[in-house]
C-alpha positions in Angstrom: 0.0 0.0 0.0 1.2 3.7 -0.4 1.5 6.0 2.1 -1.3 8.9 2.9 -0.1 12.3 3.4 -1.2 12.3 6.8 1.4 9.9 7.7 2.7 10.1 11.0 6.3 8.6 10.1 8.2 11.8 9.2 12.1 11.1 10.2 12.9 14.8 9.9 10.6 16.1 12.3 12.0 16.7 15.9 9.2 16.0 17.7 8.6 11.9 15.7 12.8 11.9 16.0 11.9 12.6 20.1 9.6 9.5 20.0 9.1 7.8 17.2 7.1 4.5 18.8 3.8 6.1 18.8 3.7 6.0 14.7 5.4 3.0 14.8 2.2 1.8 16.2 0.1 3.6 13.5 2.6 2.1 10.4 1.2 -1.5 11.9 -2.1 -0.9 12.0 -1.8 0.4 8.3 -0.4 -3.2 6.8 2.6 -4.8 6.6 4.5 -3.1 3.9 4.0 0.7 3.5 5.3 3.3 0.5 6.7 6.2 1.8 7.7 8.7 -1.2 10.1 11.2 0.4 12.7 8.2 0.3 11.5 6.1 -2.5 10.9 3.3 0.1 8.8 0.5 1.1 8.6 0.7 5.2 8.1 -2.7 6.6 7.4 -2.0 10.1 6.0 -6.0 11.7 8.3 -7.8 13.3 7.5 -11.2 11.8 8.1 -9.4 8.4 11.4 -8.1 9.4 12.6 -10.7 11.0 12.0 -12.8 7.6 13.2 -10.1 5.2 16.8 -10.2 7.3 17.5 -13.9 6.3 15.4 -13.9 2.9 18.0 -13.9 -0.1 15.9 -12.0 -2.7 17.1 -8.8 -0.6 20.8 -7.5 -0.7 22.3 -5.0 1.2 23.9 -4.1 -2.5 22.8 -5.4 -6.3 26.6 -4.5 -7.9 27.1 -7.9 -7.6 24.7 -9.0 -9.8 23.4 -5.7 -11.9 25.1 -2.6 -13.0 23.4 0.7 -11.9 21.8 0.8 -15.0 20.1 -2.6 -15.3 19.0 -2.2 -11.9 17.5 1.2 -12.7 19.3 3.4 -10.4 21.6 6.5 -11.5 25.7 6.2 -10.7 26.3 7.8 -7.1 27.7 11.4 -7.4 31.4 11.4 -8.2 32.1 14.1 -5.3 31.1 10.9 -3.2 33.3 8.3 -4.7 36.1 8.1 -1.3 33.3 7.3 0.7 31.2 5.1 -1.6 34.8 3.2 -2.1 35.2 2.9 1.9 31.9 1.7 2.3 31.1 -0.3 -0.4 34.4 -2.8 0.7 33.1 -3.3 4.1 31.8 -6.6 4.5 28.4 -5.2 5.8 27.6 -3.9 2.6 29.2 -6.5 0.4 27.2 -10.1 -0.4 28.7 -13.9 -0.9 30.7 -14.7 -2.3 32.8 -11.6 -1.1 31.2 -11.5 2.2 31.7 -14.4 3.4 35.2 -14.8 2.8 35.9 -11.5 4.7 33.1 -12.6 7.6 35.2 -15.9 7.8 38.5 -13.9 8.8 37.4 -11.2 10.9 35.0 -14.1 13.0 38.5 -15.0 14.0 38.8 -12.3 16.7 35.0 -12.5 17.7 35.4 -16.2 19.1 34.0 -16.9 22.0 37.1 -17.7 24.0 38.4 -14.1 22.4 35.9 -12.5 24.3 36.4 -14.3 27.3 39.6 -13.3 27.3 38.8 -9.6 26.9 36.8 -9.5 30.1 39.5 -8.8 32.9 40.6 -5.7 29.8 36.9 -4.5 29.8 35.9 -4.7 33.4 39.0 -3.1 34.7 38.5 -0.3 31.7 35.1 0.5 32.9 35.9 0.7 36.4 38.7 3.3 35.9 35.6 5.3 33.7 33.5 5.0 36.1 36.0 5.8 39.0 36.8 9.0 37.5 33.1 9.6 37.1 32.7 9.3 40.5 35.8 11.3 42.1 34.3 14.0 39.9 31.2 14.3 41.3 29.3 13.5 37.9 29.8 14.3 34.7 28.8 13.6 31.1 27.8 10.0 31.1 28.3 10.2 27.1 32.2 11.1 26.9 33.1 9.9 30.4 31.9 5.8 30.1 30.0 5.6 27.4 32.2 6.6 24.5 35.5 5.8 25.6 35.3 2.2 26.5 34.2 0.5 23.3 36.6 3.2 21.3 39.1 1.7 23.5 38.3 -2.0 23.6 38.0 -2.0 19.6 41.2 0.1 18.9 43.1 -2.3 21.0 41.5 -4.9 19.1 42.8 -3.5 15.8 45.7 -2.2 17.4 45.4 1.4 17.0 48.2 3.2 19.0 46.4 5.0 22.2 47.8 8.2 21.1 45.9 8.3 17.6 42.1 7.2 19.1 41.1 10.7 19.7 40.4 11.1 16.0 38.1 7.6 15.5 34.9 9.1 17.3 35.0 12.5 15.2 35.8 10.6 11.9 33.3 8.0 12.4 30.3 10.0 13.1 30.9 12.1 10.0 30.7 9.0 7.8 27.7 7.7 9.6 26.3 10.7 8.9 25.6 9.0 5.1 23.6 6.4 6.6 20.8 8.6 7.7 17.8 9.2 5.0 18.4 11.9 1.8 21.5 13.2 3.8 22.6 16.6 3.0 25.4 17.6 0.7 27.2 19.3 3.7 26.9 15.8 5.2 28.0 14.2 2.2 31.1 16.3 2.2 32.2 15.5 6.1 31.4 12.1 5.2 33.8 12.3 2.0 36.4 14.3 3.8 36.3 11.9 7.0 36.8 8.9 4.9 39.6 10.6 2.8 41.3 10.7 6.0 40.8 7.9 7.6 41.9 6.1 4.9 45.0 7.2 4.7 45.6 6.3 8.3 44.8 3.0 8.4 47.1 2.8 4.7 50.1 3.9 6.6 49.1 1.5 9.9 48.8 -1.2 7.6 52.4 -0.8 6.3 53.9 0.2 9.6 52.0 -3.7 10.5 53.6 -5.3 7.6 56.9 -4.2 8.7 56.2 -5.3 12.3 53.6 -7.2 12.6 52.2 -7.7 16.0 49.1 -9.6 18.0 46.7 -7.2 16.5 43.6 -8.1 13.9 45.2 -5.8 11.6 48.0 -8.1 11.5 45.9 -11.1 11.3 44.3 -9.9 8.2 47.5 -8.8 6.4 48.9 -12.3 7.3 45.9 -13.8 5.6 46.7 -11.9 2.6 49.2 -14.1 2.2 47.1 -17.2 2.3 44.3 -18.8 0.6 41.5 -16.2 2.2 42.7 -12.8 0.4 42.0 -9.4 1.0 43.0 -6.4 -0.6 44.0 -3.5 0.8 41.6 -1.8 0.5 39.2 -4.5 1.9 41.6 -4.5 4.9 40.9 -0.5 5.5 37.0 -0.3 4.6 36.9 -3.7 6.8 38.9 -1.7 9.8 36.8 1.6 9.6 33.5 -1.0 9.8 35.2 -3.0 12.8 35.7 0.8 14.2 32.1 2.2 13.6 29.8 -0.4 14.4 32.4 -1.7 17.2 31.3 1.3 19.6 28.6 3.6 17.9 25.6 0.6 18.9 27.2 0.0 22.4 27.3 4.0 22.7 23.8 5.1 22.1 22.5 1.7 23.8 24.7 2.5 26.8 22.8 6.4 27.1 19.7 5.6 25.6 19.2 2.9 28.6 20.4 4.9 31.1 17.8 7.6 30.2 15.2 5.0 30.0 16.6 4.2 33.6 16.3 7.2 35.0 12.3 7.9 33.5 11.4 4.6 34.9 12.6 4.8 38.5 10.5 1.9 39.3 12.8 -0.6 37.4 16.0 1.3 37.9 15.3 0.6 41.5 14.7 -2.8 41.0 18.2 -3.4 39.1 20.1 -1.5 42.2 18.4 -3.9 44.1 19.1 -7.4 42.3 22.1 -7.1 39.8 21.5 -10.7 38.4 18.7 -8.2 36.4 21.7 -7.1 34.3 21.2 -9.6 31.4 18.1 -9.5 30.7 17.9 -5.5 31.5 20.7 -5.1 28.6 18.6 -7.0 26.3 15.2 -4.8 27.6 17.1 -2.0 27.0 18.4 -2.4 23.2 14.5 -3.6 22.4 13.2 -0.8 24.3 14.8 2.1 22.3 16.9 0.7 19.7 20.2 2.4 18.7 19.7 1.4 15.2 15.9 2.2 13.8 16.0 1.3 10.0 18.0 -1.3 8.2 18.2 -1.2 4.3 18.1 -3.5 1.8 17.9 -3.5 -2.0 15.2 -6.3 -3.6 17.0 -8.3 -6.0 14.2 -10.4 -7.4 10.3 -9.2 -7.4 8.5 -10.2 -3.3 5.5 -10.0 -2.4 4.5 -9.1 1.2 0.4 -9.3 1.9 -0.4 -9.4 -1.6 1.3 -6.4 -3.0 4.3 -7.2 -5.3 7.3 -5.1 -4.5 10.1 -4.9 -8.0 13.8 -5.6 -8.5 15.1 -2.5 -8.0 13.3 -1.1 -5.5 14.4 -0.4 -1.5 13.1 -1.7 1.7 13.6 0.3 4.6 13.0 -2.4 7.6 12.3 -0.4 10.9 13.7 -2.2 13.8 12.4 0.3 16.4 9.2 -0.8 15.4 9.9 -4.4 15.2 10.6 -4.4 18.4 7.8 -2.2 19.4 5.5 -5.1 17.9 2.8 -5.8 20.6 2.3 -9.5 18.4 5.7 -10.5 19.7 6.1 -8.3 23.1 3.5 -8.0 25.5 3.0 -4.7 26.7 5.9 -3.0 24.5 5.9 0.5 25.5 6.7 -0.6 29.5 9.6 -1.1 30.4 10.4 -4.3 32.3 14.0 -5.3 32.6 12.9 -8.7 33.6 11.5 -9.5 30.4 12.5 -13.4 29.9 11.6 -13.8 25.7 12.9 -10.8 24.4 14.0 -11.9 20.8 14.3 -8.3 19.5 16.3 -7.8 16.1 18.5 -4.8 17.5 21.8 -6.5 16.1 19.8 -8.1 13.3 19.3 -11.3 11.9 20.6 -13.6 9.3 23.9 -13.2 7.4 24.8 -9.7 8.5 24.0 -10.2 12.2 26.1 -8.6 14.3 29.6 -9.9 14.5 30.6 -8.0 17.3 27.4 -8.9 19.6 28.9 -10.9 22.0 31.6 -8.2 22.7 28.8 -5.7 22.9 26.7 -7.2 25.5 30.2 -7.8 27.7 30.8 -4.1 27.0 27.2 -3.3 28.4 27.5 -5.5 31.3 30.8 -4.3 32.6 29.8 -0.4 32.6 26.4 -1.2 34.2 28.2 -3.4 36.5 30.7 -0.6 37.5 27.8 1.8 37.5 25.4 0.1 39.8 28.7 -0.6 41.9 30.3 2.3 42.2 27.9 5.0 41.7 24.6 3.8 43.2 23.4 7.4 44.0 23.6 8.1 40.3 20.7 10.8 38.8 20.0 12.9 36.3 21.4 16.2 36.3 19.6 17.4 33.4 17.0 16.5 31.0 19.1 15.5 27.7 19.2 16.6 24.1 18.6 13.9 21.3 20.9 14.0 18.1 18.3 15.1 15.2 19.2 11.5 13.9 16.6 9.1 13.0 18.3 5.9 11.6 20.9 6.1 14.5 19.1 7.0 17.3 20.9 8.5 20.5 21.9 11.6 22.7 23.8 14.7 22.7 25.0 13.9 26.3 23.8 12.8 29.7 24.3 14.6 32.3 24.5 12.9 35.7 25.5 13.5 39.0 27.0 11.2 42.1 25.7 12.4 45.4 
């Protein structure tokens, strides 16, 4: 079906960006697949249909491997853009088999299980010097002080990004995420151009500074298996390192400030979780369902689908709303309340099928550890101020958040 004017979804207006659940809840009640014109998208807000689209390969999140732009009816990206369609378009999130799954294969490596395992005495003791300084100084800015820092941290060490040199990965990486919002502008485009540009050429000279001497490092790792029978360029090697680096700390950021300002508006359940910390599992899954840090995923349809009777072409682009998803009253009971004890919580916030999260696992041991040290060390912890959201819609988060420790 096509969207009415009087649609409620509008990701440029401050006051849906503030709380978008509410028509969330009208986009289900209008059907399962929705055309919304100011993107030239089809909105698929159901959770059952998401869920399905994420593992269903008549979708790609690219078609260059099987069409040129022409034959699949879309115009060649501006040249102006070409450094960041170049970083981007080598990452393995955006590339399909038979490419994606030799890079998946390699950088699955460092994400083992017994990896992460061994990365929890690194992360806990990390996010108990964050928080320790927090707490000497009386509050802060929850945002730069814990929540920003520690995955930039744990991730650079992964790739082995000197210390000195991480100061320039957070301003970097949000300009180039600025491209994955909808009909960004051309002064976004130009950060985003400009960031990549320079990041680039960072991670080229890193790379031959690790070819020279190689250390324990996933950078090494993935220059050694150039050598082998899995081989990746390099160029595959930096778009696959600035991926590692974005998505590697930008969910685990705005999941980390978007649940404590749930927290804090739900004093109820935060009380209950200072009470019993064996809550903290199932609270960090609660959490990422109840305002997800990444609200619409994209895909490209490959072959025609139909979804509820209404055939949708090759060619054309599905916009797959997690926040709604996992706003879906058919699958969570009660979804607008908050209840960090929520036992089946299969919400899609580090999606589904072949491009599921790599980095999960090291996400939710990031979560933990902060929340851990928080709850620990700073149990008096409140709001200082009401926050200000980033005018983002597709990555949804906070300006700051402002706390004290009384």
């Amino acid at each position: 079906m096509s969207g009415p004017v009087d649609l409620a979804f509008d990701p440029w207006d401050p006051a849906f960006v503030a709380d978008p659940y509410p028509a969330y809840a009208e986009l289900r009640a209008r059907g399962r697949v929705v055309r919304y014109e100011p993107t030239d998208q089809w909105l698929v807000p159901h959770h059952a249909d998401v869920s399905a689209l994420l593992r269903d390969r008549r979708l790609g999140r690219t078609y260059q491997h099987r069409f040129s732009h022409e034959e699949f009816g879309r115009s060649e990206p501006p040249a102006a853009h070409e450094p960041f369609r170049t970083l981007n378009d080598h990452g393995m999130l955006d590339l399909e088999p038979p490419d994606h799954t030799r890079i998946r294969r390699l950088v699955s490596k460092a994400f083992t299980p017994r990896t992460v395992e061994r990365l929890k005495p690194y992360v806990r003791g990390l996010a108990d010097e964050l928080v320790g300084g927090l707490v000497r100084d009386g509050g802060g800015d929850l945002l730069t002080d814990v929540a920003e820092p520690l995955p930039v941290a744990v991730i650079a060490e992964m790739l082995g990004i000197p210390e000195a040199d991480r100061g320039q990965l957070r301003p970097w990486s949000a300009a180039i995420c600025g491209m994955y919002e909808l009909n960004p502008a051309e002064d976004t485009a130009a950060r985003a151009v400009r960031a990549s540009v320079e990041f680039s050429e960072y991670l080229r000279e890193l790379i031959a500074e690790r070819r020279r001497r190689p250390g324990g490092d996933l950078i090494s790792g993935l220059i050694a298996a150039h050598d082998e029978d899995d081989r990746l360029t390099e160029q595959e090697m930096i778009s696959t390192a600035v991926l590692l680096l974005n998505a590697g700390h930008e969910a685990t950021v705005n999941a980390t400030v978007n649940g404590w300002w749930a927290l804090f508006r739900n004093p109820a359940q935060l009380a209950a979780l200072r009470a019993d910390h064996s809550l903290i599992p199932t609270a960090i899954e609660e959490l990422m369902r109840y305002d997800t840090p990444l609200q619409l995923f994209e895909r490209w349809v490959l072959d025609d689908i139909e979804i509820d009777g209404t055939v949708i072409p090759r060619g054309a682009e599905i916009a797959m709303l997690f926040g709604s998803a996992n706003h879906d009253p058919a699958v969570f009971p009660d979804p607008t309340r908050l209840d960090l004890a929520r036992a089946d919580n299969p919400h899609i916030s580090f999606s589904a099928g072949i491009h599921y999260c790599i980095g999960a696992p090291l996400a939710r041991l990031e979560l933990a550890a902060s929340m851990t040290a928080l709850l620990n060390r700073a149990p008096t912890l409140t709001l200082a101020k009401d926050p200000a959201r980033k005018p983002n819609f597709v990555i949804r988060g906070l300006e700051g958040l402002s706390v004290e420790v009384r």
